[in-house]
N, CA, C and O atoms as a MOPAC input file, in Angstrom:
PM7 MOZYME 1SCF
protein

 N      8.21500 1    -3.77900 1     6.19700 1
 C      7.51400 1    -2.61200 1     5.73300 1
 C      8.19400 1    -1.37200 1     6.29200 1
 O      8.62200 1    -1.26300 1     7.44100 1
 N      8.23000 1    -0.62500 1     5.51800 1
 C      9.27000 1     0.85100 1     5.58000 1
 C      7.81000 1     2.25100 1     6.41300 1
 O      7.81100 1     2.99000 1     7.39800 1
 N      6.85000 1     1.95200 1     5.33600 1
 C      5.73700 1     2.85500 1     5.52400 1
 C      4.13900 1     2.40300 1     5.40300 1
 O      3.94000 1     1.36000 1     4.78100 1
 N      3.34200 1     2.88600 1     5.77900 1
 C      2.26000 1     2.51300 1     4.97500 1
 C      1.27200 1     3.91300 1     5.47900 1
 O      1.28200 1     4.24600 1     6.66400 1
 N      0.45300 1     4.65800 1     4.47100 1
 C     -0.26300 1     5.73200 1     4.47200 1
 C     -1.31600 1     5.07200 1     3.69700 1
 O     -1.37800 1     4.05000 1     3.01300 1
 N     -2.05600 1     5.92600 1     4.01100 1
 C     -3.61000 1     5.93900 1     3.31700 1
 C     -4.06500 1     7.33000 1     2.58300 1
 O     -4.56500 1     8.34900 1     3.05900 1
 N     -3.73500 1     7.01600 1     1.35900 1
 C     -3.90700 1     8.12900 1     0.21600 1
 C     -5.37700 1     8.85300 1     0.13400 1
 O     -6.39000 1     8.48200 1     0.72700 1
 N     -5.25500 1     9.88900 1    -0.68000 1
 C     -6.36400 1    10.68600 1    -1.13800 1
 C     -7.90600 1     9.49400 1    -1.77400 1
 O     -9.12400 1     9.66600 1    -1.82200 1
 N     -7.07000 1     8.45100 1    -2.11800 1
 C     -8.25300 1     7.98800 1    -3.07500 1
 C     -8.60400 1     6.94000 1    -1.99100 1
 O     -9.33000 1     6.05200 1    -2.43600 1
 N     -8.30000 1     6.82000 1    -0.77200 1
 C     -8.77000 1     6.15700 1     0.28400 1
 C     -8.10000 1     4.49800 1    -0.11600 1
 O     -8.52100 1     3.48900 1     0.45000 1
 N     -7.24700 1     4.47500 1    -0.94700 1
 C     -6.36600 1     3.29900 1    -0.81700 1
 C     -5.14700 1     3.21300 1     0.41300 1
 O     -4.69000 1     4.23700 1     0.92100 1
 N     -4.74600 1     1.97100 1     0.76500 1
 C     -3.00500 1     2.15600 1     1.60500 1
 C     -2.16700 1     2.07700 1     0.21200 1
 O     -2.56200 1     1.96800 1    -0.94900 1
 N     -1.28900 1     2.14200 1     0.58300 1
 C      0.01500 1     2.50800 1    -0.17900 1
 C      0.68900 1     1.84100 1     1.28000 1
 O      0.53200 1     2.28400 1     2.41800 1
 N      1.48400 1     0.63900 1     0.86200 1
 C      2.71500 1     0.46700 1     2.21000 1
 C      4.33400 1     0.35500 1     1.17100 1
 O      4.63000 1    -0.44400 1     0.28200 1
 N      4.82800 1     1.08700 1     1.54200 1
 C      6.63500 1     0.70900 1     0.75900 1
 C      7.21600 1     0.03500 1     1.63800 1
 O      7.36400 1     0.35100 1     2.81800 1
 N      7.72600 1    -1.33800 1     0.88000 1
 C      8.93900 1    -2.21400 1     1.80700 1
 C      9.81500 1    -1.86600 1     1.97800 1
 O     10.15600 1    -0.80200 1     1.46100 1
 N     10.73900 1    -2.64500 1     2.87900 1
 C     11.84600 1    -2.09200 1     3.62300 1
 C     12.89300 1    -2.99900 1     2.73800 1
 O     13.92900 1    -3.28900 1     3.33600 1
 N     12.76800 1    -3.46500 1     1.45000 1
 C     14.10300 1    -4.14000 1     0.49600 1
 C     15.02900 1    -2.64500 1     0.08800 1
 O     14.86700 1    -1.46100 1     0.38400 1
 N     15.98500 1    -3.34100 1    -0.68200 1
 C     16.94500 1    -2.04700 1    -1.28900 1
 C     16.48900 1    -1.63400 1    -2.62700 1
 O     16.70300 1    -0.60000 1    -3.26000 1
 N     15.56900 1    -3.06400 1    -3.00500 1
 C     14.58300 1    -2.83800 1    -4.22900 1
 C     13.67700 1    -2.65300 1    -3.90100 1
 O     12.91400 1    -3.44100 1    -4.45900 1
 N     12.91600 1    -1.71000 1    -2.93200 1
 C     11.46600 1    -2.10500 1    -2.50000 1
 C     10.59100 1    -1.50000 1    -3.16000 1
 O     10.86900 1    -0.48700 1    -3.80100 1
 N      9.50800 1    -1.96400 1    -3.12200 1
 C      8.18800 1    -1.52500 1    -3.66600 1
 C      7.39600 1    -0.62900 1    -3.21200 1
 O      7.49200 1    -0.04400 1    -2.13300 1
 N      6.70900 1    -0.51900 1    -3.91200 1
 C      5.47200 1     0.76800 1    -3.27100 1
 C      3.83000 1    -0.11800 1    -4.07600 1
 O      3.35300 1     0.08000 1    -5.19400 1
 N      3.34600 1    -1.06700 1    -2.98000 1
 C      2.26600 1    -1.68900 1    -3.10200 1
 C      0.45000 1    -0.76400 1    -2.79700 1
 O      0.09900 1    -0.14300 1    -1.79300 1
 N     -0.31900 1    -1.01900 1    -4.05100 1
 C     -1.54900 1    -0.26000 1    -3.33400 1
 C     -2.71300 1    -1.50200 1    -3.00000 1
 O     -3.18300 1    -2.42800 1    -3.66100 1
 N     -2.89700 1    -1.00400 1    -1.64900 1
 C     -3.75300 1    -2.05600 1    -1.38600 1
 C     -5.17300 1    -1.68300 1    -1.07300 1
 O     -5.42300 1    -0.86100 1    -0.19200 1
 N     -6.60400 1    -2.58800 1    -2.15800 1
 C     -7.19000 1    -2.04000 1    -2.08300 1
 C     -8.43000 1    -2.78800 1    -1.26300 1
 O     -8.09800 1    -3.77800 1    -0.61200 1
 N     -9.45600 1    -2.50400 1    -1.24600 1
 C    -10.54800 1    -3.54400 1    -0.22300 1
 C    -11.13600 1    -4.61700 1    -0.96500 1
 O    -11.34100 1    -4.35100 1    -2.14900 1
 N    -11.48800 1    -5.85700 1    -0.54500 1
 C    -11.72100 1    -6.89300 1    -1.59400 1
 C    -13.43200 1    -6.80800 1    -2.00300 1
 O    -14.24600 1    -6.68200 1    -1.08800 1
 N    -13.85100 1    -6.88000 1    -3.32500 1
 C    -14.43300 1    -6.77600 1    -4.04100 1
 C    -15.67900 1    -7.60900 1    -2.97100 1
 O    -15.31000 1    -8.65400 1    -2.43600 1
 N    -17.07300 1    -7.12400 1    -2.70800 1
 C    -17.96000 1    -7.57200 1    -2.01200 1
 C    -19.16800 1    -8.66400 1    -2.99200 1
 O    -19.39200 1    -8.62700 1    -4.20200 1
 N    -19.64200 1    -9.37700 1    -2.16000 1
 C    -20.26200 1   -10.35400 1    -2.66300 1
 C    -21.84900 1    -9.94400 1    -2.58600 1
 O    -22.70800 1   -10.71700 1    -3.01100 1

């Protein structure tokens, strides 16, 4: 992992550390 922030909309956002890397949003899992 290169970064990871926590955006306006209260998601993370982490970008990998590939030469192709991504920019993943990760969000909280759906409650029961």
């Amino acid at each position: 992992m290169r970064d990871v922030r926590v955006g306006p909309d209260g998601y993370l956002y982490v970008l990998t550390d590939e030469s192709d890397g991504q920019l993943l949003k990760v969000s909280p899992a759906a409650t029961r």
